[in-house]
SEMI-258058 format. One record per residue (C-alpha): residue number from 1; x, y, z. Coordinates in nm, 4 decimals. Layout:
<rec pos="NUM" c1="X" c2="Y" c3="Z"/>
...
This chain:
<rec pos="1" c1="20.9187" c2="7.8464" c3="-2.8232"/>
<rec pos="2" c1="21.0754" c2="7.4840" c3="-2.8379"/>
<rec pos="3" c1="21.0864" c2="7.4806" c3="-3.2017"/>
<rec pos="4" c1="21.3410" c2="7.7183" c3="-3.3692"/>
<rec pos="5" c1="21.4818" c2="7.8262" c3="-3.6788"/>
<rec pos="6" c1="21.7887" c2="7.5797" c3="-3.7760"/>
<rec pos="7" c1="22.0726" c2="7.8177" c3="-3.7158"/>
<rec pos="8" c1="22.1671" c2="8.1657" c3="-3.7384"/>
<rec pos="9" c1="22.3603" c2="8.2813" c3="-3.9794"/>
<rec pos="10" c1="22.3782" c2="8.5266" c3="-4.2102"/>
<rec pos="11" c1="22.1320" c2="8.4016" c3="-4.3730"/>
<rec pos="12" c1="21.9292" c2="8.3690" c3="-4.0333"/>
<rec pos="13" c1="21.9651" c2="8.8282" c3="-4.0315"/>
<rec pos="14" c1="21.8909" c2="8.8754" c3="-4.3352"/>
<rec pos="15" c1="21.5393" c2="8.6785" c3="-4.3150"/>
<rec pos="16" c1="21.4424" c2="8.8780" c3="-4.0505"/>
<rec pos="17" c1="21.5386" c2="9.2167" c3="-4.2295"/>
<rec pos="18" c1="21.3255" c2="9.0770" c3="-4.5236"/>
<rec pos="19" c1="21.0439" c2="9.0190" c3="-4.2599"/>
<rec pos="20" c1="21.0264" c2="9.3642" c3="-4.1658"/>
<rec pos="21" c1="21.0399" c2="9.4847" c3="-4.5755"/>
<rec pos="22" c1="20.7535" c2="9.2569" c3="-4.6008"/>
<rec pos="23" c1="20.5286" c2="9.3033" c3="-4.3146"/>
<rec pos="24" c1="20.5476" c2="9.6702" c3="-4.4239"/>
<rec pos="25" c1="20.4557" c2="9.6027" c3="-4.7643"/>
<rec pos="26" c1="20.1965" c2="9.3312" c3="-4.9482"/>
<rec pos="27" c1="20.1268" c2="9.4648" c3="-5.2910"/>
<rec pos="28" c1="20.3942" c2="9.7004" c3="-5.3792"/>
<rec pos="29" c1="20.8159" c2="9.7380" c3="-5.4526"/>
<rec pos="30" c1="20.9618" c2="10.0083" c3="-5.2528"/>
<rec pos="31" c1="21.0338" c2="10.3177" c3="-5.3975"/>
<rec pos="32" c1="21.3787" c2="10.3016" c3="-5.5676"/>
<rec pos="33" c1="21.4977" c2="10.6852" c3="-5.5524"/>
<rec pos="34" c1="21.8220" c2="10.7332" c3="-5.3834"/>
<rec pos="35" c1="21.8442" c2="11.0198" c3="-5.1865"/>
<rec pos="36" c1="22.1510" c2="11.2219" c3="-5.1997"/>
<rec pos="37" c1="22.2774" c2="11.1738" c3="-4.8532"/>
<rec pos="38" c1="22.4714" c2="10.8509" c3="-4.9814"/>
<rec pos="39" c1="22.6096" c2="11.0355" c3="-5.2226"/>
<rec pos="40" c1="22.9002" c2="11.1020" c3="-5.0012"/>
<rec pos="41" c1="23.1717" c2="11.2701" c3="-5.1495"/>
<rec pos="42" c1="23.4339" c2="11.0864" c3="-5.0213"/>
<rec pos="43" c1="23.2745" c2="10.7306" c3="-5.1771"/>
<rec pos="44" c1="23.4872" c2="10.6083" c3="-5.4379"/>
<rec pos="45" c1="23.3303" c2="10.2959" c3="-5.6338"/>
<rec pos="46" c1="23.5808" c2="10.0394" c3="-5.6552"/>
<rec pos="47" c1="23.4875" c2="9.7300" c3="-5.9056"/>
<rec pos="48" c1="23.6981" c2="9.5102" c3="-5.7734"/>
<rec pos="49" c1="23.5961" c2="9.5532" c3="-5.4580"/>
<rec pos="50" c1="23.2319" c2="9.4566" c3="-5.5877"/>
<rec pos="51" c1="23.3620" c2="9.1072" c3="-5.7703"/>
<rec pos="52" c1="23.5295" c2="9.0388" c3="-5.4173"/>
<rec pos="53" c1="23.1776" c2="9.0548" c3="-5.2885"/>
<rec pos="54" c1="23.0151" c2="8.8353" c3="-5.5277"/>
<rec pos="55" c1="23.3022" c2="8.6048" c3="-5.4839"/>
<rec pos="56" c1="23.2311" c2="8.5528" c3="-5.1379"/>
<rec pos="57" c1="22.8619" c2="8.5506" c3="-5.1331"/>
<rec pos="58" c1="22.9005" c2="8.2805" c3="-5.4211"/>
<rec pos="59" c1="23.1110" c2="8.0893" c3="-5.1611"/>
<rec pos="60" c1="22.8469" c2="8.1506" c3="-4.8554"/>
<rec pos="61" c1="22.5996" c2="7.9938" c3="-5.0904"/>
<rec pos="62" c1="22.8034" c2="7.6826" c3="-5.1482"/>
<rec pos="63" c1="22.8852" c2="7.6299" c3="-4.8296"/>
<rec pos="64" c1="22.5248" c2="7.6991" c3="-4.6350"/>
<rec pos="65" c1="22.4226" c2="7.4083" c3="-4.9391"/>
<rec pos="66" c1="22.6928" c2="7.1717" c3="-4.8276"/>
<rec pos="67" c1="22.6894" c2="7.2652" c3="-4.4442"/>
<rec pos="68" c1="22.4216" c2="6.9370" c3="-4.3223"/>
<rec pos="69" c1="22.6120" c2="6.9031" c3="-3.9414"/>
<rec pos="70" c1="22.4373" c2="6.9371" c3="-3.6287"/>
<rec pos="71" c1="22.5288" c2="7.1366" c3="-3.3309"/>
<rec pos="72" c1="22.3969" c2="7.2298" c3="-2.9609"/>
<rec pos="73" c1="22.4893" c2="7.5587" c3="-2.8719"/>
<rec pos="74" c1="22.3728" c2="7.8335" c3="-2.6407"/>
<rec pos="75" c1="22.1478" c2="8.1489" c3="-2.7559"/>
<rec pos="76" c1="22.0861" c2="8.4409" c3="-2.5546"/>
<rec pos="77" c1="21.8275" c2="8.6596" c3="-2.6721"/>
<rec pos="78" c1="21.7746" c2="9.0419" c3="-2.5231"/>
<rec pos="79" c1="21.4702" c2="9.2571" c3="-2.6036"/>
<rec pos="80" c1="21.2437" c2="9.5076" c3="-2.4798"/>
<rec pos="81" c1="21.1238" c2="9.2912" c3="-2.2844"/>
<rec pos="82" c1="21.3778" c2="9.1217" c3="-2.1242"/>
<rec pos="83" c1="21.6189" c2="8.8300" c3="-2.1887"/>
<rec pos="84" c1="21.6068" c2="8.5213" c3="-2.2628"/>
<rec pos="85" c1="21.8635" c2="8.1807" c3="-2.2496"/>
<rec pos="86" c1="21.8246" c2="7.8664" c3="-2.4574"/>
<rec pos="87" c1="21.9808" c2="7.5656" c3="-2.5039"/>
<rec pos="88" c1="21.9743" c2="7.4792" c3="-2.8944"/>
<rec pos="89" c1="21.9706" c2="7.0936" c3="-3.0298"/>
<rec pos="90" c1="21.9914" c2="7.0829" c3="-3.4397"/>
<rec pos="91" c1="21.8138" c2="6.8506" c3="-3.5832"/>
<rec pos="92" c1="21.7487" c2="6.6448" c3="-3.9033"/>
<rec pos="93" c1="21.3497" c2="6.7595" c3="-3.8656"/>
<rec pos="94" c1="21.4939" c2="7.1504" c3="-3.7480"/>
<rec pos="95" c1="21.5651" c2="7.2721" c3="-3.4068"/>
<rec pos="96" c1="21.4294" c2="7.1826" c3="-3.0752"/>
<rec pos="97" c1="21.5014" c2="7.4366" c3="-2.7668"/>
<rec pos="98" c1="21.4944" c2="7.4398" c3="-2.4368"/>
<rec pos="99" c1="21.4656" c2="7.7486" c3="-2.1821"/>
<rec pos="100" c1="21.7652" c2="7.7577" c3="-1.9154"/>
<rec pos="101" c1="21.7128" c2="8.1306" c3="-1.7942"/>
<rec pos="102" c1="21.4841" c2="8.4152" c3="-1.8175"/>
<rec pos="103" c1="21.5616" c2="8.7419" c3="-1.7157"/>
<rec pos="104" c1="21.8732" c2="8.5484" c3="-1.5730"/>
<rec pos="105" c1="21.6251" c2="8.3809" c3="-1.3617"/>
<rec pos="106" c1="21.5272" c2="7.9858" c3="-1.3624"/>
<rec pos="107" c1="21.1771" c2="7.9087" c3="-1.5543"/>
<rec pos="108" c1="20.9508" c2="7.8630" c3="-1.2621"/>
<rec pos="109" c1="20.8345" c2="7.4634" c3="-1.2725"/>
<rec pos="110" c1="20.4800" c2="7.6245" c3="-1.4492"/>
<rec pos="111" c1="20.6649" c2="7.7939" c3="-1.7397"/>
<rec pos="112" c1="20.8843" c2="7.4359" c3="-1.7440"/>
<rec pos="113" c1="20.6035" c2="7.1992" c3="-1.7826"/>
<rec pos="114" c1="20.4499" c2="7.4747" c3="-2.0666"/>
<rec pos="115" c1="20.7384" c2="7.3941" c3="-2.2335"/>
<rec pos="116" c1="20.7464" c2="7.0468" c3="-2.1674"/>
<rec pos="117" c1="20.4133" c2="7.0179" c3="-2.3094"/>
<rec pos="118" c1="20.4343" c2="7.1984" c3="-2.6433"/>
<rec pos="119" c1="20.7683" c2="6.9526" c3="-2.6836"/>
<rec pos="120" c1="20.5264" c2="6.6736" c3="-2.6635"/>
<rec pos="121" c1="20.2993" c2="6.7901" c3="-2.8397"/>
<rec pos="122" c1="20.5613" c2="6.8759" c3="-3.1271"/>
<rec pos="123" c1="20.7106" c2="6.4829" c3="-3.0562"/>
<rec pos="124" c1="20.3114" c2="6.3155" c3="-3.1446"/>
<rec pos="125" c1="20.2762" c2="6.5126" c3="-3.4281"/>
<rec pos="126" c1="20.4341" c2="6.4237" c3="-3.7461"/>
<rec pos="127" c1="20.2447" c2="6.7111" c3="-3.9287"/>
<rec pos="128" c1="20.3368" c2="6.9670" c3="-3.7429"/>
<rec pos="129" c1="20.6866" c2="6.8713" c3="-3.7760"/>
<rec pos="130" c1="20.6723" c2="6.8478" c3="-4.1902"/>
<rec pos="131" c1="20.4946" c2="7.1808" c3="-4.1339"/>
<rec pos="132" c1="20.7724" c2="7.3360" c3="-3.9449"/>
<rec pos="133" c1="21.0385" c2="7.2191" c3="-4.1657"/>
<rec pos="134" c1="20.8680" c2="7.3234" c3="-4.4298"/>
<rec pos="135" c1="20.8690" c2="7.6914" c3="-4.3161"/>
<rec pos="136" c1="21.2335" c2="7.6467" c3="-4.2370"/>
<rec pos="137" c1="21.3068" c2="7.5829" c3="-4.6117"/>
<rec pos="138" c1="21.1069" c2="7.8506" c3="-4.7405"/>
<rec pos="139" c1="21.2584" c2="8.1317" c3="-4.4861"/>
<rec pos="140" c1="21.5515" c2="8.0022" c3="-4.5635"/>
<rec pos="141" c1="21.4551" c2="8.0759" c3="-4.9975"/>
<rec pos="142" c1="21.3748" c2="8.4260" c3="-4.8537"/>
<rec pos="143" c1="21.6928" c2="8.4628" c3="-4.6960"/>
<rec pos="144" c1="21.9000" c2="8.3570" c3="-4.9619"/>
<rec pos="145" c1="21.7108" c2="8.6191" c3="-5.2176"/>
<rec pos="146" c1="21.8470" c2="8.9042" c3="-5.0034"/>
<rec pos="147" c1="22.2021" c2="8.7393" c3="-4.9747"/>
<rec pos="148" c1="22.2433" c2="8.6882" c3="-5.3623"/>
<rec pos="149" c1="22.1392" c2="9.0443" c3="-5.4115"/>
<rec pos="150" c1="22.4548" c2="9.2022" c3="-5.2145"/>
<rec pos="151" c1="22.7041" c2="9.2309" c3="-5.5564"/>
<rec pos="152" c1="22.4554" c2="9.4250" c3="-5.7599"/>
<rec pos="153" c1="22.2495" c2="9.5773" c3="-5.5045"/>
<rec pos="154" c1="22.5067" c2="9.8404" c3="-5.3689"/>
<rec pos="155" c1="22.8312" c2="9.9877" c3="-5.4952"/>
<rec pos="156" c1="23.1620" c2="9.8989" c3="-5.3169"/>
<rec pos="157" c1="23.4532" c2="10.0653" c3="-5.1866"/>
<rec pos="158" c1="23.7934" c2="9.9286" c3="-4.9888"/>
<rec pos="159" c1="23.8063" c2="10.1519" c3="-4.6920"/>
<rec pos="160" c1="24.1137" c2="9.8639" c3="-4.5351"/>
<rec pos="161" c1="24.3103" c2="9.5583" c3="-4.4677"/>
<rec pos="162" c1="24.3848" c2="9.3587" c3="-4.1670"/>
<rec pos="163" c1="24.5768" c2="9.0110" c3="-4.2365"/>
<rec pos="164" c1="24.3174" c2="8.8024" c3="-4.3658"/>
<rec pos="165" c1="24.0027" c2="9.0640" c3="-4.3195"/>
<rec pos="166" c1="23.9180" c2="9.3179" c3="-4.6145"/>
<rec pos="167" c1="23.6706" c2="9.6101" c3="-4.4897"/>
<rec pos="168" c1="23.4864" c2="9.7495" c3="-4.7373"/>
<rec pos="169" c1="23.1999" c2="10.0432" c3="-4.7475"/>
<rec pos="170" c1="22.8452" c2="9.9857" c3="-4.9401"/>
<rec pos="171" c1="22.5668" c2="10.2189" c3="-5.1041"/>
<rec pos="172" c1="22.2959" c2="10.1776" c3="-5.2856"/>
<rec pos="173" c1="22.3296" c2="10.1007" c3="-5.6802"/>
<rec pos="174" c1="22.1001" c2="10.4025" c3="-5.8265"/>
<rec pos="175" c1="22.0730" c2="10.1502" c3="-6.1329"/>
<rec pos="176" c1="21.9743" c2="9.8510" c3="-5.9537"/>
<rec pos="177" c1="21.5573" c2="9.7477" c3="-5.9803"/>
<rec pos="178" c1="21.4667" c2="9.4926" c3="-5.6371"/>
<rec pos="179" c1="21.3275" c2="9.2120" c3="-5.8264"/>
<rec pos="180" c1="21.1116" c2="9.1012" c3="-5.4691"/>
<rec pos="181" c1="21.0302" c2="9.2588" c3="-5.1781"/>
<rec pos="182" c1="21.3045" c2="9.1393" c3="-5.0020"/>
<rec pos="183" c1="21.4981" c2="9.3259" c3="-5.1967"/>
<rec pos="184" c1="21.3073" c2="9.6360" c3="-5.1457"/>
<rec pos="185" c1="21.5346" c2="9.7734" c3="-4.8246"/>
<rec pos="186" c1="21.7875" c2="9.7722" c3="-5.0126"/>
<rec pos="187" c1="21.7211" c2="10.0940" c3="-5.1475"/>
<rec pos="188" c1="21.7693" c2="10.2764" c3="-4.8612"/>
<rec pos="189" c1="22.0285" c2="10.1378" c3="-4.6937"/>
<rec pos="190" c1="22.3941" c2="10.1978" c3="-4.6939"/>
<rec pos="191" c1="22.6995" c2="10.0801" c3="-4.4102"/>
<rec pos="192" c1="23.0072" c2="9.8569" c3="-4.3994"/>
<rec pos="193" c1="23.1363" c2="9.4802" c3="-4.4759"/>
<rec pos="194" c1="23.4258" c2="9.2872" c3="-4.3651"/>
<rec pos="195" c1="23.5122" c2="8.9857" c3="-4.5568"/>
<rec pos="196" c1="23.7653" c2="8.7021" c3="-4.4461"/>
<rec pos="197" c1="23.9388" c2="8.6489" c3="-4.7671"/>
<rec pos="198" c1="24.1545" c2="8.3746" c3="-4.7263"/>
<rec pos="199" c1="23.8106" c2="8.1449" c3="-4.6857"/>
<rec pos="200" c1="23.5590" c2="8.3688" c3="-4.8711"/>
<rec pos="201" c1="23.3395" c2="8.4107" c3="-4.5861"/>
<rec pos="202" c1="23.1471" c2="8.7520" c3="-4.4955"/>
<rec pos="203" c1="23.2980" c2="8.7703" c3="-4.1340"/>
<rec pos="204" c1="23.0708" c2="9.1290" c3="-4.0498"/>
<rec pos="205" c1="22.7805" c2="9.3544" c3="-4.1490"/>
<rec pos="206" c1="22.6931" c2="9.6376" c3="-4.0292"/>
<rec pos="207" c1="22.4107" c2="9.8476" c3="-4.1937"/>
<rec pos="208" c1="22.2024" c2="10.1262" c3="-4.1644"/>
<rec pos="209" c1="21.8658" c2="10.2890" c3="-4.3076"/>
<rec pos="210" c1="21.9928" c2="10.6443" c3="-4.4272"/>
<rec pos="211" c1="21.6574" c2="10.7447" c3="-4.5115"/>
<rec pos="212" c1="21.2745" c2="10.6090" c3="-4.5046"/>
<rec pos="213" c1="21.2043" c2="10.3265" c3="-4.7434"/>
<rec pos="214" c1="20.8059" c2="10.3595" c3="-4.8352"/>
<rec pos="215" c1="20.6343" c2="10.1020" c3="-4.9835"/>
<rec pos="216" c1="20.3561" c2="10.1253" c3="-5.2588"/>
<rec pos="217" c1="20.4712" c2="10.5590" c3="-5.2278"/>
<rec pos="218" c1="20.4356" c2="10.5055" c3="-4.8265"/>
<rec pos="219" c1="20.0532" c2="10.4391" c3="-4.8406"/>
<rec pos="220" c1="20.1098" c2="10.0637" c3="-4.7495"/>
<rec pos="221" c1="20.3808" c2="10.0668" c3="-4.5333"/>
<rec pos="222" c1="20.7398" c2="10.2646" c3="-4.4303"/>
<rec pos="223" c1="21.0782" c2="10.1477" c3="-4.2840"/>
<rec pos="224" c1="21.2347" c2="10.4747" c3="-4.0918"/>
<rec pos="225" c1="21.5608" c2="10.6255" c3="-4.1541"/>
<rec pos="226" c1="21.8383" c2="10.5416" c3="-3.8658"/>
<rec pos="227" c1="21.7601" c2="10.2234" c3="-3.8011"/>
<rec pos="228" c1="21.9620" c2="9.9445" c3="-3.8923"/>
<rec pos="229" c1="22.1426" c2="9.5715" c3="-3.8282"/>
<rec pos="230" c1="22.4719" c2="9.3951" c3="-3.7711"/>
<rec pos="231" c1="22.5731" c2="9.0544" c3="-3.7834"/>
<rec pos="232" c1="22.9047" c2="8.8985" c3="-3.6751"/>
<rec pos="233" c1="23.0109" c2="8.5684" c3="-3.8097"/>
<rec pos="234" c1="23.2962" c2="8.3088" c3="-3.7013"/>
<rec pos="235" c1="23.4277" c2="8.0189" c3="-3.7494"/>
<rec pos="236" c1="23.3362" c2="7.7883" c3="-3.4806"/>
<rec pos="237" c1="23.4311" c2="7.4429" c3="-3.5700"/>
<rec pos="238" c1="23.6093" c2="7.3255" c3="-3.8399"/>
<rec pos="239" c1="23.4803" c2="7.4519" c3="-4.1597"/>
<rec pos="240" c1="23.1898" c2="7.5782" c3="-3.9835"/>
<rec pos="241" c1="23.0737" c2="7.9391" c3="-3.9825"/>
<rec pos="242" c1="22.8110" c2="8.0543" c3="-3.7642"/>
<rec pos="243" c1="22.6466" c2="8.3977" c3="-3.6363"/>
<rec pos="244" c1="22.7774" c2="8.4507" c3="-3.3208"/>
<rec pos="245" c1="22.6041" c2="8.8187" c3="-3.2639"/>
<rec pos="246" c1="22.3403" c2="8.9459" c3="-3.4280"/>
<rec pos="247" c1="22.1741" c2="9.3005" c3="-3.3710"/>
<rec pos="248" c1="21.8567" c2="9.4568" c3="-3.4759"/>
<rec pos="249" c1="21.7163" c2="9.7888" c3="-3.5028"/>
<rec pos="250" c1="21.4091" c2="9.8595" c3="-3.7609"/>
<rec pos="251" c1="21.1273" c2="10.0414" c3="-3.6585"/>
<rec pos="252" c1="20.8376" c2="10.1666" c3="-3.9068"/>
<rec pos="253" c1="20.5142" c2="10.0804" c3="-3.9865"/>
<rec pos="254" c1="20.2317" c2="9.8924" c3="-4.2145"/>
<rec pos="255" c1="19.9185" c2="10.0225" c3="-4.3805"/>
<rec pos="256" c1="19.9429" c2="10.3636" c3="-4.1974"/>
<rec pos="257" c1="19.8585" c2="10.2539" c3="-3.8962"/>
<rec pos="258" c1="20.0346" c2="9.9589" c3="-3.7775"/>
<rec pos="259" c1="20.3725" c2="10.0128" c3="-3.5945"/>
<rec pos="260" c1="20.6718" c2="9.7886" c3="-3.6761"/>
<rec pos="261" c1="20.9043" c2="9.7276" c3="-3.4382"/>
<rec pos="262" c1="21.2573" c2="9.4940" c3="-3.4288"/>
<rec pos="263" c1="21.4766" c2="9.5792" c3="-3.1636"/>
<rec pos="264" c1="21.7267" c2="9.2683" c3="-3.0185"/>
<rec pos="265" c1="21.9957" c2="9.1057" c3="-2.9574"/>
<rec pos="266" c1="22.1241" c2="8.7619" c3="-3.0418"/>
<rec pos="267" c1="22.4038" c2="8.5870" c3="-2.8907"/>
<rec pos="268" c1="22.5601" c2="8.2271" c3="-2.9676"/>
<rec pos="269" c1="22.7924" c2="8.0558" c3="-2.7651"/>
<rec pos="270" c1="22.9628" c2="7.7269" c3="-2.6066"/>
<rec pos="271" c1="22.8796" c2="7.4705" c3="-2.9822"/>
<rec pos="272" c1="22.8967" c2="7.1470" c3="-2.9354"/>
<rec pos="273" c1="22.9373" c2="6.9541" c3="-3.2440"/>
<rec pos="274" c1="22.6520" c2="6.6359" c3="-3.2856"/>
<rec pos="275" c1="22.6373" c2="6.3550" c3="-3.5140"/>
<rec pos="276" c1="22.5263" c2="6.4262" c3="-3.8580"/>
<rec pos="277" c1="22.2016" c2="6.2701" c3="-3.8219"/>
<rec pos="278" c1="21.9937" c2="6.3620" c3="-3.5176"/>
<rec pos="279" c1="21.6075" c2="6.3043" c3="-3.4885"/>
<rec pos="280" c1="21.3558" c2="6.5253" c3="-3.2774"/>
<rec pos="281" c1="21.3109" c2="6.2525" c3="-3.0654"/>
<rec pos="282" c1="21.6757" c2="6.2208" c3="-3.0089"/>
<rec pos="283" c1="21.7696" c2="6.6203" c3="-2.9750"/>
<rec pos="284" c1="21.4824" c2="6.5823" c3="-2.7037"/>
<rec pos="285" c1="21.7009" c2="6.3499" c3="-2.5409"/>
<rec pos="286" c1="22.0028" c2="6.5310" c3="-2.5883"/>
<rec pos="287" c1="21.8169" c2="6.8518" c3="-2.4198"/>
<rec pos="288" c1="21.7564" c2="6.6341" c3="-2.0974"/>
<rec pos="289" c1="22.0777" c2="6.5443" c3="-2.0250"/>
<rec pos="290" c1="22.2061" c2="6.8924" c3="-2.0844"/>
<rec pos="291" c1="22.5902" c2="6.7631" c3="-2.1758"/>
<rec pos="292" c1="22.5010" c2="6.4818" c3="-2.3731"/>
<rec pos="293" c1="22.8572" c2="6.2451" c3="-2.4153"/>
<rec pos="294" c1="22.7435" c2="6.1997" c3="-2.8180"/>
<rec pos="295" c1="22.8250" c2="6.5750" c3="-2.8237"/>
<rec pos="296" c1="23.1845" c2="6.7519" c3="-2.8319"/>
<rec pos="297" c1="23.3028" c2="7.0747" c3="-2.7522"/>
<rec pos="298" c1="23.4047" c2="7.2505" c3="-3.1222"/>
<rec pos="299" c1="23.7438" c2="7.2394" c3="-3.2023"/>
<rec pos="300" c1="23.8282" c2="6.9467" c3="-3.0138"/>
């Protein structure tokens, strides 16, 4: 695909978690029983802990709002059916990628000019391209419903404390009602947060279905028990925080018959910071040459 989502953050994860809750489910919230297996004994709900966490995703927020640069960066994508290697331009009209390796393999020069093509394509139609931004923003909406849910979605508890990095353990709030379907997952899911407190950022995630979450009383659709995601963030350039691993792990399925399936990995590397204003045309450009000169390596 040449045209991409606009970066991965957290934001980026938790879209595609919300994808899953929704292709499972079009008419109905997800049943909002907690079963008793995260009521673990040892789980001691700390308040403070939970107005750290809305703290933070208060600041993620702001700064995903205020966040407009540009970057080229590497992403490495693994699945079930093999790998994949981009190269990633940002853009003012989203991103524009190009495939360097699959299966750690060059694109032969048919799979090249495919690519080539649907660029073009992209580049002579202005459409499309309000289309595709236009998607952007609203996954993006979708995203940021799941994000703002974290504080009174779960309960919290401080499990540690390394320098700057506070680790805390989530479960489900038995009181809280998803107000979307995004939301919905929620209920079932339980795991661990790390949280870089001297810049309010949410540094890692790492969650977990601890039982099946049905939707509409698992007549429309089911997420399974055991699967689950993580997402590492860092601080790449500057002020800038990006994803720099993601994994997935959701399996279920829709209507009763239809099998869900997310398993893969995410990897981004080697950012390059860009001006602040790039246009398709140009991130084309900057694709070509590979190590454009407009571009410099982060943190220098």
């Amino acid at each position: 695909m040449p045209f991409c989502i606009r970066q991965m953050t957290i934001l980026r994860t938790m879209l595609t978690v919300s994808v899953a809750a929704l292709a499972s489910c079009s008419l109905a919230f997800a049943d909002t029983g907690v079963s008793s297996a995260s009521q673990t004994a040892d789980f001691q709900n700390d308040p403070q802990a939970r107005e750290l966490v809305r703290r933070v995703v208060a600041n993620e927020l702001k700064q995903e709002g205020l966040d407009n640069s540009h970057y080229m960066f590497k992403l490495r994508k693994i699945t079930p059916k093999g790998s994949r290697v981009q190269q990633i331009v940002q853009t003012d009209q989203g991103s524009i990628a190009r495939t360097l390796l699959l299966d750690d393999h060059s694109p032969s020069e048919e799979q090249k000019q495919a690519e080539e093509e649907k660029i073009q394509r992209l580049l002579s139609d202005p459409d499309e391209q309000k289309k595709r931004l236009k998607r952007e923003k609203e996954d993006e909406g979708r995203a940021q419903i799941m994000i703002k849910a974290l504080p009174n979605a779960f309960l919290y508890q401080t499990i540690g404390r390394e320098a700057n990095t506070v680790k805390l353990r989530f479960r489900p709030d038995p009181s809280y009602q998803p107000q979307s379907h995004e939301e919905s997952v929620y209920t079932g899911m339980a795991g661990e947060l790390w949280l870089n407190v001297a810049q309010d950022r949410l540094q890692k995630i790492d969650a977990h279905l601890f039982h099946d979450v049905d939707f509409g009383w698992g007549l429309l659709g089911r997420l399974y028990k055991g699967g689950g995601f993580m997402v590492q963030q860092e601080q790449v350039d500057g002020n800038h925080w990006d994803a720099t691993a993601v994994k997935l792990d959701l399996t279920g399925k829709a209507m009763m018959f239809k099998s869900l399936v997310y398993k893969e990995e995410e990897y981004e590397s080697d950012f390059r910071r860009l001006p602040d204003h790039v246009s398709l045309t140009q991130g084309v450009e900057l694709l070509k040459k590979g190590a454009p000169e407009v571009a410099q390596k982060s943190g220098q």
